[in-house]
C-alpha positions in Angstrom: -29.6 -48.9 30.2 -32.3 -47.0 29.2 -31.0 -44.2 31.2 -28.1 -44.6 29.2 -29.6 -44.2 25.7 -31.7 -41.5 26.3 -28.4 -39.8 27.8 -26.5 -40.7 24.1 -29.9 -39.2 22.1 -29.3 -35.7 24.1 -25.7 -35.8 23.9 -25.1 -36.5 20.0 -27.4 -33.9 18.5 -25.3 -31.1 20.8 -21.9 -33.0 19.2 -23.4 -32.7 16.1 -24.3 -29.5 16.1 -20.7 -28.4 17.6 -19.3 -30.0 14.5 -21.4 -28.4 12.2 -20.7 -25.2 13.9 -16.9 -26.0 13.8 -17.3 -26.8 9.8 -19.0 -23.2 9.1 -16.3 -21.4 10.7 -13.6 -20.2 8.2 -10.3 -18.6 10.3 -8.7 -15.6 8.2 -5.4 -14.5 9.4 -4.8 -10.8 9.0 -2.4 -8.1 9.8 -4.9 -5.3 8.9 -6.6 -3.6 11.2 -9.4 -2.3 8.6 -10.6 -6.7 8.5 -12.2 -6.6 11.4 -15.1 -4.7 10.4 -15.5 -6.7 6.9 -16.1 -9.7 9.3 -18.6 -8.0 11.3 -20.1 -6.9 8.6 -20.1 -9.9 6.8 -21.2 -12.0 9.5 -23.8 -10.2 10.3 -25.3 -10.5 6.7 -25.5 -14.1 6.6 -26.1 -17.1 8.3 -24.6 -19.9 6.0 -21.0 -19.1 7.7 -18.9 -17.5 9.9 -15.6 -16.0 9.4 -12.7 -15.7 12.6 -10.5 -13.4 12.6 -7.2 -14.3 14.3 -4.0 -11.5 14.5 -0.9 -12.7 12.6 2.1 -11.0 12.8 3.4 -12.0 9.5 0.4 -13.9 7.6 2.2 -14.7 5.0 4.7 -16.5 6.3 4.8 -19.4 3.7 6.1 -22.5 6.3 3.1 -21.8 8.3 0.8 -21.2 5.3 2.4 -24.8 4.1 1.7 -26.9 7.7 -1.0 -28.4 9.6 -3.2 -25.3 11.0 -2.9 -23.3 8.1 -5.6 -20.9 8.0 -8.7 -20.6 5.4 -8.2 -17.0 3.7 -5.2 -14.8 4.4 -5.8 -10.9 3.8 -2.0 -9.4 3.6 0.5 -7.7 1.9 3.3 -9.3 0.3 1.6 -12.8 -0.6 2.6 -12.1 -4.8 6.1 -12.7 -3.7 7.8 -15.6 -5.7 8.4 -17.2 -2.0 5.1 -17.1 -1.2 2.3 -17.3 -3.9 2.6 -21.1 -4.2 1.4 -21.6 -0.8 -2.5 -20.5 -2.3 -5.1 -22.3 -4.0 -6.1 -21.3 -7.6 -9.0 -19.3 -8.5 -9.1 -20.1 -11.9 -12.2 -22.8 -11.4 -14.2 -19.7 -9.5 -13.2 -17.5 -12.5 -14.6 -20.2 -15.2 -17.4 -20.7 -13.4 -18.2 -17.2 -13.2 -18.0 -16.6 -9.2 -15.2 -14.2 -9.6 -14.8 -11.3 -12.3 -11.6 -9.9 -12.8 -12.2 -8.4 -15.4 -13.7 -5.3 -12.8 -10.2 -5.3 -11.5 -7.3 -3.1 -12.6 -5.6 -6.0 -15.3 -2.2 -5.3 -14.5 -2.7 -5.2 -10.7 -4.5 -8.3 -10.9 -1.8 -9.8 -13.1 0.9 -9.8 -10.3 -0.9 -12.5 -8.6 -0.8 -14.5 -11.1 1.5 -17.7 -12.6 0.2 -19.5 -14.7 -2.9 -19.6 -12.8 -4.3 -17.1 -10.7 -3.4 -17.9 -7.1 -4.0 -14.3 -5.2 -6.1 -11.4 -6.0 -5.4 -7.3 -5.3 -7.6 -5.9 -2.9 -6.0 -2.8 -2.6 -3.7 0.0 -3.3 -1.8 3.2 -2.5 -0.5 6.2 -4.6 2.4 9.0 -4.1 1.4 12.1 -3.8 2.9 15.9 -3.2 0.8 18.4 -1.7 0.7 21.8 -1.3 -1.4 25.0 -0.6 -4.1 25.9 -2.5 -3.4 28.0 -5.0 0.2 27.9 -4.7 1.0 26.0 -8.1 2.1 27.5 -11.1 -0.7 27.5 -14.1 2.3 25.8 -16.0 1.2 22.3 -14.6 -1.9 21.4 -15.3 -3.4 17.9 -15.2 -2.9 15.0 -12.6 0.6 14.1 -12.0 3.6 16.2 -11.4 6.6 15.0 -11.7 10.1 15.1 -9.9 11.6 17.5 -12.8 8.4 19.7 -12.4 8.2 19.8 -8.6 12.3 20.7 -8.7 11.5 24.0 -10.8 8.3 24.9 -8.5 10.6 24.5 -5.5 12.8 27.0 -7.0 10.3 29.5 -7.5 9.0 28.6 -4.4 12.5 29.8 -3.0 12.7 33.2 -5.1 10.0 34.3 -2.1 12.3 33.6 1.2 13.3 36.6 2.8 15.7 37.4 5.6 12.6 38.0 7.8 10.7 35.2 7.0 12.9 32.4 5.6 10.9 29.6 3.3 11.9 26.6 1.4 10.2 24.9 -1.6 10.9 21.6 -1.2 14.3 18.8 0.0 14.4 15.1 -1.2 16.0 14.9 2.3 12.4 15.8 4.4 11.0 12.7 3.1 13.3 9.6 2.0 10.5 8.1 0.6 10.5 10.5 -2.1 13.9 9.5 -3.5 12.6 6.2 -3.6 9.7 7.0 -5.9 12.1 9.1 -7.5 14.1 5.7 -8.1 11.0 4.0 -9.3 10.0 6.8 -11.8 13.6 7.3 -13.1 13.9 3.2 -14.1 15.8 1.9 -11.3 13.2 -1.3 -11.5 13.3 -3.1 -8.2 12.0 -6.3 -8.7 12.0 -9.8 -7.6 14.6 -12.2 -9.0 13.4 -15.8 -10.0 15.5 -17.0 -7.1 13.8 -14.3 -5.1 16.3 -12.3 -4.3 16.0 -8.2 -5.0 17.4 -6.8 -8.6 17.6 -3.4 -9.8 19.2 -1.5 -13.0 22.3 0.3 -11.3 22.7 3.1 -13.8 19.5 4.6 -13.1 19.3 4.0 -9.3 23.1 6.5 -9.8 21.2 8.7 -11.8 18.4 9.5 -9.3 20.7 9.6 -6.7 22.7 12.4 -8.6 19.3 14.4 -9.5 18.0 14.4 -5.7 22.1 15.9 -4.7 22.1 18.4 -8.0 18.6 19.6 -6.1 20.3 20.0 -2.9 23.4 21.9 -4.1 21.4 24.1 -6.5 18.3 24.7 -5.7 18.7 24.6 -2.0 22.3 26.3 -1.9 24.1 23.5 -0.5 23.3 20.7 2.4 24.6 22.7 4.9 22.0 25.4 4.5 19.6 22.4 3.4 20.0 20.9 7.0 19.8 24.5 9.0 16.7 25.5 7.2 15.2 21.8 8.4 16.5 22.0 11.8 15.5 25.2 12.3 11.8 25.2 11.0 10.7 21.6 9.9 9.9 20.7 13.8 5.9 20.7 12.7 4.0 17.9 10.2 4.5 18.7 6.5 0.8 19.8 6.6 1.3 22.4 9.2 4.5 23.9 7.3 2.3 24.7 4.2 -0.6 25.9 5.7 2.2 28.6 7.6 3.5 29.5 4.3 7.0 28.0 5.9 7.2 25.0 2.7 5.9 25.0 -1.0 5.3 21.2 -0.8 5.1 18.1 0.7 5.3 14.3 0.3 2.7 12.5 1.0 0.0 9.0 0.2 -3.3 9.1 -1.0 -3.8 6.8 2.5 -1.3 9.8 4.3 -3.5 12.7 3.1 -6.6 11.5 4.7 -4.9 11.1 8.0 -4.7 15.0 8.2 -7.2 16.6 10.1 -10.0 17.9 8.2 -9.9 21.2 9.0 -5.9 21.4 8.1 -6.7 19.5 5.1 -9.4 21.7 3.3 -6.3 24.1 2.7 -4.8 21.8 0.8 -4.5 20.0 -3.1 -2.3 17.6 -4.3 -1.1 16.2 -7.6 0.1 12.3 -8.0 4.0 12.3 -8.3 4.7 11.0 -11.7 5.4 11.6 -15.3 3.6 13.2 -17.2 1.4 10.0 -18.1 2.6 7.4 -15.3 2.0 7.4 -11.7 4.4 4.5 -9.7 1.4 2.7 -7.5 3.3 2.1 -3.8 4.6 -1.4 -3.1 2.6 -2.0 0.0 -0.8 -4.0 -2.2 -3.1 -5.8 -0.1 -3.8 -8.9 -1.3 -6.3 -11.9 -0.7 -6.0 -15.6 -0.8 -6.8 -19.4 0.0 -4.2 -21.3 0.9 -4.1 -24.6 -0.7 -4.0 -26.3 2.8 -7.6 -25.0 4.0 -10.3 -27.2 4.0 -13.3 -25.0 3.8 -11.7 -23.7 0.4 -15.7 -23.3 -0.8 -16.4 -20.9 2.5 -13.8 -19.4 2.0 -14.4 -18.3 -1.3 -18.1 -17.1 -0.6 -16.4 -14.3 1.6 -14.2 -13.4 -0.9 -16.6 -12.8 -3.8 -18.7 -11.0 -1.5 -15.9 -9.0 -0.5 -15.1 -8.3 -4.5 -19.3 -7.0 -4.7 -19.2 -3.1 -5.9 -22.1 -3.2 -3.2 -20.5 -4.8 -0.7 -17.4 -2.2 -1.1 -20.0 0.7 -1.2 -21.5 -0.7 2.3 -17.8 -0.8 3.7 -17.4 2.9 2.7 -20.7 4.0 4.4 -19.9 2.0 8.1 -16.4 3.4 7.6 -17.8 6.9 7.7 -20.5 5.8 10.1 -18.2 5.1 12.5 -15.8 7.7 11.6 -13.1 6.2 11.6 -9.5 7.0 10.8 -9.4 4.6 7.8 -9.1 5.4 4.2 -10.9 3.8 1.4 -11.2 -0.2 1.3 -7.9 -1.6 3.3 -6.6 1.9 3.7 -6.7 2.1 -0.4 -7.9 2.8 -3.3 -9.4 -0.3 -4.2 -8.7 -3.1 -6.8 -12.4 -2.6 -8.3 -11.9 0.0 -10.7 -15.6 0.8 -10.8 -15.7 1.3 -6.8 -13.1 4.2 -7.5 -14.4 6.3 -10.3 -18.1 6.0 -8.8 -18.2 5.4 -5.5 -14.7 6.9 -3.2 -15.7 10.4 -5.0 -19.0 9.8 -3.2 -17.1 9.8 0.5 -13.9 11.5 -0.8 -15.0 14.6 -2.3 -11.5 15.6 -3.1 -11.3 12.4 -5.7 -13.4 13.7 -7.8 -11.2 14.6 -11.0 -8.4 13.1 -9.7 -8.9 9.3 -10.0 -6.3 8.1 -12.2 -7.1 6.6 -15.3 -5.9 2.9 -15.5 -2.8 3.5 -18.3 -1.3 5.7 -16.1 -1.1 3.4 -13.2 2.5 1.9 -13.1 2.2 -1.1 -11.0 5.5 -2.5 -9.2 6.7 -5.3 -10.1 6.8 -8.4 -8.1 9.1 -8.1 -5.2 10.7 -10.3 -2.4 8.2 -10.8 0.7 10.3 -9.0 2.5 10.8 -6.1 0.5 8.8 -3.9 3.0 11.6 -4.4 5.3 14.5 -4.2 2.6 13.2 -0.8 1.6 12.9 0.9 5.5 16.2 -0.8 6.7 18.3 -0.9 3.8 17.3 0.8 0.6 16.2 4.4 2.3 18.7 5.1 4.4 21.2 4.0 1.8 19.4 6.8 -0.7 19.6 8.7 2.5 23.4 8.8 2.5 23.7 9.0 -1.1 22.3 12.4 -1.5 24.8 13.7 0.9 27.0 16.2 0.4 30.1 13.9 1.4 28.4 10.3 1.0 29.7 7.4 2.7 31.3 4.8 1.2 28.1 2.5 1.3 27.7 -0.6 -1.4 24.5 -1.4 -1.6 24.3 -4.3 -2.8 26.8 -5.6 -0.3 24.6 -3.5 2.7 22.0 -5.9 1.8 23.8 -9.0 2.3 25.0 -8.0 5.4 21.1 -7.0 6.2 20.1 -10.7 5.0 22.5 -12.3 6.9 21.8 -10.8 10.2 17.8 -11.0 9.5 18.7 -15.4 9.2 20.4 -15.0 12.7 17.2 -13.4 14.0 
């Protein structure tokens, strides 16, 4: 017996110490690959708890964020959506009690995660961009942003210099769909999440920056066919590589895009935010963090996430970044959410910020859009802009393209 009881005294203290162990541990599902370093870092400067990371293909998918096995903190884009956000616990409490300050964030970006409480908060962000060669823009556009009316009469210019020996080309919507989107988005076209969640968008300016990208092709670029023999021909390199050669006047690009040029390659090279003349269109793809109201280590939880939120934690992220030289840009591959951590600190790491962080008016935050919007955009609304700049468009209804899209994505 005594045998026994001593066996039970050794045996409970290593049960109780697996629980505690067990309790400490917060699980934070994440499709960014940037998260793992937080963690390290993060659990490296403390002891109290200890964060997991665990891979999720799609961490905000709302039945799994709902059910048993939900996890603690989910780092994603996509969990503002209408179909989504309820799944996450409030941080109103946190923000009363003076744990979280969002007044540091950008108030517009932090207002898409919000109901009528705050349920998810931005992390980060990415901008549009054109760049070019240094040097190579005309004095008439000063300032930050250029925007697609601007960049069409550079282009043109641009063109003026092609000779039969050495044939260039400003710029065509066509090189990267993306712009046309943008273009959408600056023109008014207003993508946005319906209260049902489905995708809505004003149809007479979508037609009218569909008919500005084909006037660009017909008369600026003498026609599609010459359009498509000039790209065929001489577009076989990266964007980055056709400017440097003198081959293109500009290029679309990211802020995150930019930085993923070699560094030698990308010394040559400026670039304005695409834009009006006081309005830049922030990209869709905002990282976002939250609790989901099923985790029951909500108080963990949030300890990571206001040290996350820290100016000096962000500052610390920056410096093992660039320790470890690593392909990433920024906080989440961003700009981040901390206004401060732009204007002071990225100029500090990113030389080629300084001057160029956008004020907060001119940031035009998207609205909120379906979770799947990411998808929507690459399957159906690019290639649909695509065809619509055409010479000889197909007969392609959008809207009726994206049912068919919807329907097949249920069977999947």
């Amino acid at each position: 017996m005594r045998k026994i009881i001593f066996a039970a005294m050794f045996v409970l203290p290593l049960l109780t110490g697996c629980f505690l162990i067990e309790q400490k541990t917060v699980i934070l599902w994440t499709d960014i690959p940037e998260a793992a370093a937080y963690i390290e870092l993060y659990n490296a400067s403390q002891s109290d708890y200890r964060i997991e990371l665990v891979y999720a293909e799609n961490p905000g998918d709302y039945q799994k964020l709902v059910s048993d096995g939900a996890p603690d903190i989910v780092l994603a884009e996509a969990l503002a959506s209408n179909s989504v956000i309820t799944a996450f616990h409030p941080f109103d409490k946190a923000m009363e009690d003076g744990l979280i300050n969002t007044e540091i964030l950008y108030s517009d970006l932090c207002d898409l995660g919000k109901r009528t409480e705050t349920l998810v908060l931005p992390v980060s962000f990415n901008i549009p961009a054109i760049m070019y060669k240094r040097g190579s823009l005309s004095e008439e556009n000063p300032g930050l942003t250029i925007s697609p009316e601007k960049l069409k009469a550079e282009a043109e210019l641009f063109n003026e210099s092609s000779t039969d020996s050495f044939r260039v080309k400003g710029f065509a919507p066509s090189w990267t769909p993306d712009f046309m989107l943008y273009n959408a988005f600056i023109n008014g076209s207003d993508f946005s999440e319906a209260a049902d969640g489905s995708l809505i968008w004003n149809d007479t300016q979508l037609a009218a920056s569909v008919e500005f990208c084909r006037d660009w092709t017909e008369n600026i670029n003498s026609g599609l066919q010459e359009e498509q023999d000039f790209t065929l021909t001489y577009c076989y390199d990266p964007g980055y590589k056709l400017l440097n050669a003198g081959r293109i006047g500009y290029y679309y690009t990211t802020l995150r895009e930019f930085f993923t040029i070699p560094a030698n390659d990308r010394s040559t090279l400026e670039f304005k935010w695409l834009g009006s003349e006081s309005s830049i269109p922030v990209c869709e793809d905002i990282v976002y963090i939250g609790i989901p109201e099923k985790s029951d280590k909500k108080k963990a939880a949030l300890e990571f996430i206001i040290w996350l939120f820290n100016e000096k934690t962000q500052k610390s992220l920056l410096e093992a970044s660039q320790f470890k030289r690593t392909r990433s840009f920024g906080i989440c591959n961003g700009l981040s959410s901390v206004q401060s951590v732009n204007e002071l600190v990225m100029p500090e790491f990113y030389p080629v910020l300084i001057g160029n962080i956008p004020p907060n008016d001119y940031l035009a935050f998207p609205e909120n859009l379906p979770a799947d919007w990411m998808s929507i955009r690459n399957d159906v609304i690019i290639p649909w802009l695509a065809n619509q700049c055409a010479e000889d468009p197909e007969s392609m209804n959008l809207p009726d393209l994206l049912k068919t899209w919807t329907l097949q994505e249920q069977k999947k």
